[in-house]
FIKE-74904 format. One record per residue (C-alpha): residue number from 1; residue in three letters; x, y, z; chain. Coordinates in nm, 2 decimals, always signed. Each point is the difference from the previous one (the first is absolute). Layout:
# residues N
R | loke | kolke | c1 | c2 | c3 | kolza
R | NUM | ALA | X | Y | Z | A
...
END
This chain:
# residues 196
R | loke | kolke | c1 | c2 | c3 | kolza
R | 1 | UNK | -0.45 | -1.75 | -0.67 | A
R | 2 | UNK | +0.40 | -0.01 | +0.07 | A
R | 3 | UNK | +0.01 | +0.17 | -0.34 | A
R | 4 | UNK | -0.25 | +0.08 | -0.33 | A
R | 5 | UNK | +0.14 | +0.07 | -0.37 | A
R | 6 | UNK | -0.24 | +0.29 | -0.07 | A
R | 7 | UNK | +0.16 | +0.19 | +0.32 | A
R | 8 | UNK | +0.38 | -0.12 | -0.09 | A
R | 9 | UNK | -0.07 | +0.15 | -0.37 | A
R | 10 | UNK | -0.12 | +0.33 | +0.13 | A
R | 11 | UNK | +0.29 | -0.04 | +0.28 | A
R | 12 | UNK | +0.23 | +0.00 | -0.33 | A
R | 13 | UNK | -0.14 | +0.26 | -0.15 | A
R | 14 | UNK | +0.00 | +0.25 | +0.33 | A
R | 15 | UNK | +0.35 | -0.06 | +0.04 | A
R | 16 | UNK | +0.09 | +0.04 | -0.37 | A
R | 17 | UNK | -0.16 | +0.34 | +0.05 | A
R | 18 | UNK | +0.19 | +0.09 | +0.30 | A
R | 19 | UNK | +0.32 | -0.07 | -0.13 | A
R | 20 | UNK | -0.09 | +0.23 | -0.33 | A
R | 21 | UNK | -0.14 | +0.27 | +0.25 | A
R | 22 | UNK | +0.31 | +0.02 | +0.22 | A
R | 23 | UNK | +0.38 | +0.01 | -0.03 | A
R | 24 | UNK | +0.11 | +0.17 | +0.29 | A
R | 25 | UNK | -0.03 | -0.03 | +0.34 | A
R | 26 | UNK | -0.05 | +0.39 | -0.01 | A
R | 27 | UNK | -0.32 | -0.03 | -0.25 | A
R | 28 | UNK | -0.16 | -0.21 | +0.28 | A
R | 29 | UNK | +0.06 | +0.23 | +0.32 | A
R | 30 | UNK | -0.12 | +0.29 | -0.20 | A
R | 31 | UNK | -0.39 | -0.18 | -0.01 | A
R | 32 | UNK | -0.25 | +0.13 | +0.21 | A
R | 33 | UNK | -0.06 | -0.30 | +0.19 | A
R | 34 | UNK | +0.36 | -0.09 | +0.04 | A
R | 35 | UNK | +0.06 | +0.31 | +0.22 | A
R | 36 | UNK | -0.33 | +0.02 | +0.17 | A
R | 37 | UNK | +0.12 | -0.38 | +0.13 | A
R | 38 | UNK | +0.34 | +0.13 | +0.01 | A
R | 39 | UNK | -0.08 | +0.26 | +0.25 | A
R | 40 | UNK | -0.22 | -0.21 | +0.24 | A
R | 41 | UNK | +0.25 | -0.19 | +0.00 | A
R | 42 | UNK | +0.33 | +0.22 | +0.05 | A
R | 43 | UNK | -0.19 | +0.06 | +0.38 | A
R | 44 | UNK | +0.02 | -0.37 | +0.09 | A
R | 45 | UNK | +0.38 | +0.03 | -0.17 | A
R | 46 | UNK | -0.13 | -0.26 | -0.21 | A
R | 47 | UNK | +0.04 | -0.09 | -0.44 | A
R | 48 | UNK | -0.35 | -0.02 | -0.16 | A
R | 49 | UNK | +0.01 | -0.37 | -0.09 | A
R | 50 | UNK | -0.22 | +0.04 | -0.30 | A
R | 51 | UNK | +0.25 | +0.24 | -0.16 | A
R | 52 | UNK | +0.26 | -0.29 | +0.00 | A
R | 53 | UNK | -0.18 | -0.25 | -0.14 | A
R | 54 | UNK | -0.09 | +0.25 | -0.27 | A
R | 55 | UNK | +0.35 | +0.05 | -0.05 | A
R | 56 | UNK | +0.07 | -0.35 | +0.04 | A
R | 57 | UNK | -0.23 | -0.08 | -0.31 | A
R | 58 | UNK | +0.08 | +0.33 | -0.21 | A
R | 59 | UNK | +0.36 | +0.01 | +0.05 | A
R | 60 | UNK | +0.13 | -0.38 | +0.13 | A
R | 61 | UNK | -0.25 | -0.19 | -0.23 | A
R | 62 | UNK | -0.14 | -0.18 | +0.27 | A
R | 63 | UNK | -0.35 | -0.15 | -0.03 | A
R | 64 | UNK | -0.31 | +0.05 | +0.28 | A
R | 65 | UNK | +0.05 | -0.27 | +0.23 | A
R | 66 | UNK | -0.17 | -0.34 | -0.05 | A
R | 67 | UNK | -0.23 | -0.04 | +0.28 | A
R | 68 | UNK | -0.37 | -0.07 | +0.03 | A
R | 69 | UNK | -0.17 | +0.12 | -0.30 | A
R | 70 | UNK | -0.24 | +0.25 | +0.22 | A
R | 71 | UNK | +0.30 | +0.17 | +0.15 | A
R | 72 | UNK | +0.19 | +0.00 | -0.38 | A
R | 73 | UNK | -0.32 | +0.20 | -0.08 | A
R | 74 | UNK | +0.07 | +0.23 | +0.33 | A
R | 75 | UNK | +0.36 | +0.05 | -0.12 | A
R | 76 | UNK | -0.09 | +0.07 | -0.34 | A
R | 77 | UNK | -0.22 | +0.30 | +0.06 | A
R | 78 | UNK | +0.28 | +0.14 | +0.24 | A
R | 79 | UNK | +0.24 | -0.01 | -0.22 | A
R | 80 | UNK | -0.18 | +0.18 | -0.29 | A
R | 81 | UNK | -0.14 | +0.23 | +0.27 | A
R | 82 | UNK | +0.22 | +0.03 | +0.22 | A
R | 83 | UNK | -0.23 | +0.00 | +0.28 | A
R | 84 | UNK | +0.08 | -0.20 | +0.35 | A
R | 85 | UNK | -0.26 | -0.33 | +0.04 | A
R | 86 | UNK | -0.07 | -0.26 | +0.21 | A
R | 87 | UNK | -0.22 | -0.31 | -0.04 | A
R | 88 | UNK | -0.17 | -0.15 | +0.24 | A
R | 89 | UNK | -0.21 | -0.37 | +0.08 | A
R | 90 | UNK | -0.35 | +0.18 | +0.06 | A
R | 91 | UNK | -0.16 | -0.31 | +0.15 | A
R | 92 | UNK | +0.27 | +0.00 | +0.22 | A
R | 93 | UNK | +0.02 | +0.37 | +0.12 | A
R | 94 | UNK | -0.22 | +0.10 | +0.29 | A
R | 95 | UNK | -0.27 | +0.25 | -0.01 | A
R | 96 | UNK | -0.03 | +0.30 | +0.01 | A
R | 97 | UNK | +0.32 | +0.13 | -0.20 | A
R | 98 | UNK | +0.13 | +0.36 | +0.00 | A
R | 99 | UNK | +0.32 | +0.21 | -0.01 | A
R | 100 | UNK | +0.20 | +0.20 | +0.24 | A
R | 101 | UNK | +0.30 | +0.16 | +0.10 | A
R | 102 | UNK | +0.22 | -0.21 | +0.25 | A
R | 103 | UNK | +0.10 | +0.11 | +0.30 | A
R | 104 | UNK | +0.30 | -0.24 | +0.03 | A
R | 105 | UNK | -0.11 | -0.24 | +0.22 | A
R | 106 | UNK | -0.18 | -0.19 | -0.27 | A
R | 107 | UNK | +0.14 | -0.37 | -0.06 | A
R | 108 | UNK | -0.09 | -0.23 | -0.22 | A
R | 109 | UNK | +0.18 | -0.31 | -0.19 | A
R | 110 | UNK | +0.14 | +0.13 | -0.38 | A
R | 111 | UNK | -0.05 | -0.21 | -0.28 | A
R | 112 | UNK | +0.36 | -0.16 | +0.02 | A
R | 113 | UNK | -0.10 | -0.19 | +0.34 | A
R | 114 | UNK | +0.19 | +0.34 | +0.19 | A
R | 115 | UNK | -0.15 | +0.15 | +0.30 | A
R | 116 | UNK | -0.03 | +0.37 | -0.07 | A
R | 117 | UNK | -0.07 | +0.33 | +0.23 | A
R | 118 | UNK | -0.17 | +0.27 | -0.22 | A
R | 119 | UNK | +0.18 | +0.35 | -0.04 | A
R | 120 | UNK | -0.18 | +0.28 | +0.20 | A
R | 121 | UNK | -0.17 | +0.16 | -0.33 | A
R | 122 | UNK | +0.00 | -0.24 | -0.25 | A
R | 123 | UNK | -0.32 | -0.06 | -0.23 | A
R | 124 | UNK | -0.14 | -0.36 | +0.09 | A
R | 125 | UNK | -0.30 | -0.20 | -0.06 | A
R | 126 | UNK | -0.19 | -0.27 | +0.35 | A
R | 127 | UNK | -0.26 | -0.16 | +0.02 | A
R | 128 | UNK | -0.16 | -0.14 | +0.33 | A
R | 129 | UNK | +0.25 | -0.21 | +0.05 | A
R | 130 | UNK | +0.30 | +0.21 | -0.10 | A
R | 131 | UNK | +0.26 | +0.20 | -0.23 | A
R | 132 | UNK | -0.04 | -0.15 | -0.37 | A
R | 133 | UNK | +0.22 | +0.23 | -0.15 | A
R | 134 | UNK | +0.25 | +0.31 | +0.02 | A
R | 135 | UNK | +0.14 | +0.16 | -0.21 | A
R | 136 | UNK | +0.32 | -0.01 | +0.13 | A
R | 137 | UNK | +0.04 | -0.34 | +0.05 | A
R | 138 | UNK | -0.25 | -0.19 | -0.23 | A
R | 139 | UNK | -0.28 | -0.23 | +0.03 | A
R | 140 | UNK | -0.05 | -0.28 | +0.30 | A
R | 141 | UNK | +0.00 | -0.36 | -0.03 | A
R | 142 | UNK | -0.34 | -0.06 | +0.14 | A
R | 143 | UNK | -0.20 | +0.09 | -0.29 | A
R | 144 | UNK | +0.29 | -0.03 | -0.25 | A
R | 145 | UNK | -0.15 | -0.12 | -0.36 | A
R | 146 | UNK | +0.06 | -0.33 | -0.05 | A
R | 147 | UNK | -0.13 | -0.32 | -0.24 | A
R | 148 | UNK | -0.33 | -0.01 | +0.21 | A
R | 149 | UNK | -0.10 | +0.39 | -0.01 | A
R | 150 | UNK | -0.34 | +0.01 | -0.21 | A
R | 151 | UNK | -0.09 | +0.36 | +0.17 | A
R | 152 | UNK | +0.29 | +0.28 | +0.03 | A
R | 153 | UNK | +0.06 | +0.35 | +0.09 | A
R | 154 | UNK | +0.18 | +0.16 | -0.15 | A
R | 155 | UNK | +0.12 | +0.39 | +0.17 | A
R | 156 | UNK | +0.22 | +0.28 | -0.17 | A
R | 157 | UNK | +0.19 | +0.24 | +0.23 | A
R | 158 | UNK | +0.03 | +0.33 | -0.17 | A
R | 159 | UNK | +0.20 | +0.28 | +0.18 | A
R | 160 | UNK | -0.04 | +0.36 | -0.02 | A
R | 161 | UNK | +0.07 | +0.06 | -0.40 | A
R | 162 | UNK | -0.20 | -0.26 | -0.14 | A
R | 163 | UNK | -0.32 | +0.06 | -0.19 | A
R | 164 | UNK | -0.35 | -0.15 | +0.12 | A
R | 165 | UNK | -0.05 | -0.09 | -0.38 | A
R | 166 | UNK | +0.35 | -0.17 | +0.00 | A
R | 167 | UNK | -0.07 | -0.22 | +0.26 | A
R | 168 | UNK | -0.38 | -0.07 | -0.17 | A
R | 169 | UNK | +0.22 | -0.08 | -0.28 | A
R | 170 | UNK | +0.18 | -0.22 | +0.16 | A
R | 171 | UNK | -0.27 | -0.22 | +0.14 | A
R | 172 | UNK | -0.14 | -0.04 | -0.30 | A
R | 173 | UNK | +0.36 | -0.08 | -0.18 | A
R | 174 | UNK | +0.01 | -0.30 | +0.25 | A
R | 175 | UNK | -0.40 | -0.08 | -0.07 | A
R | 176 | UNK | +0.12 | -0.08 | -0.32 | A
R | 177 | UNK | +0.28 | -0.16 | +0.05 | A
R | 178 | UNK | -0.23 | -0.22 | +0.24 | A
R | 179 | UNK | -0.26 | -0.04 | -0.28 | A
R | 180 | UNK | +0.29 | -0.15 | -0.23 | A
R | 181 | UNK | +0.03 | -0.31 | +0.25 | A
R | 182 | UNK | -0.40 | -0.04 | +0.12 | A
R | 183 | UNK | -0.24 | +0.18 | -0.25 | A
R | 184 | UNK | -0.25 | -0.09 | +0.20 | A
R | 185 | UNK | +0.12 | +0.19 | +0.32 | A
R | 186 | UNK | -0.20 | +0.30 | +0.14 | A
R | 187 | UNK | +0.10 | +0.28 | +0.16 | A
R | 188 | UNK | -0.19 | +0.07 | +0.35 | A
R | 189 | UNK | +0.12 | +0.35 | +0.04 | A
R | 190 | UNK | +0.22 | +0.21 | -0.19 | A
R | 191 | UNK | +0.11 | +0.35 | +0.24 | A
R | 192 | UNK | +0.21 | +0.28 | +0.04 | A
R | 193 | UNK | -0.03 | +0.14 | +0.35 | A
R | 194 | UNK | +0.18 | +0.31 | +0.08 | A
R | 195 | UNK | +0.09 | +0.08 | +0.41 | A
R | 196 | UNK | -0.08 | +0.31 | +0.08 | A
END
């Protein structure tokens, strides 16, 4: 649905407790996760996005965007997690699906409608048919979540600094913000896989 009370009331409550958490922009850069991202980042001379819409929320009092009440469930787990996310159509995504490092020559179409050329050693996520995801530049407009999405994938990017169990955490933060819209969803697979 465009948008479910159980998941606004627990939207509420998740930035209630992010305003009482934080009152600094200094409290927030001092997390873990904000300077594992922060670092990845600082090579691409790039702002974590995640860590300004935290602040946004903890220190503006702005609200997590109204969108799509799948994606709201997305944002909502990144937010109390910190952890970098992307949803994606499943039926519409193209066997088989992996990760990589880019090489810079990968292009693909950016979830704003914007043709984008991947940065030579960014994280990003293709499937058959190409580049779903980086983490530089976000998810594609392909497989975008929209109304008609009944399956979706959804990936975490964690950099060098965050925990395995975080990001297990973190799956299962956005399983249950899922379950609050469609109890009767199932989870196919739930992983963590580490590169070696």
């Amino acid at each position: 649905p465009d948008r479910h009370a159980a998941l606004d009331r627990h939207k509420a409550e998740l930035e209630a407790q992010v305003r009482a958490r934080f009152t600094s922009r200094e409290q927030i850069k001092a997390l873990e996760t904000i300077q594992a991202y922060r670092a990845y980042y600082k090579r691409f001379k790039k702002t974590y996005h995640v860590q300004l819409q935290l602040e946004s929320v903890a220190l503006k009092g702005r609200s997590i965007p109204r969108v799509a009440a799948l994606v709201e469930a997305m944002f909502a787990a990144e937010l109390q997690n910190q952890l970098l996310t992307a949803g994606h159509d499943l039926d519409v995504a193209q066997p088989p699906v992996g990760v990589d490092v880019a090489r810079g020559t990968e292009r693909y179409t950016r979830i704003d409608g914007q043709e984008q050329e991947l940065k030579p050693g960014d994280m990003f996520i293709a499937d058959a048919q190409g580049v779903l995801s980086s983490v530089i530049y976000g998810p594609d407009q392909r497989t975008r979540i929209t109304s008609a999405t009944r399956r979706v994938l959804f990936t975490v990017y964690a950099p060098p600094g965050i925990r395995e169990s975080a990001v297990e955490q973190h799956l299962r933060d956005i399983q249950a913000n899922v379950l609050l819209i469609a109890p009767e969803a199932d989870t196919e697979l739930l992983e963590v896989y580490v590169s070696a």
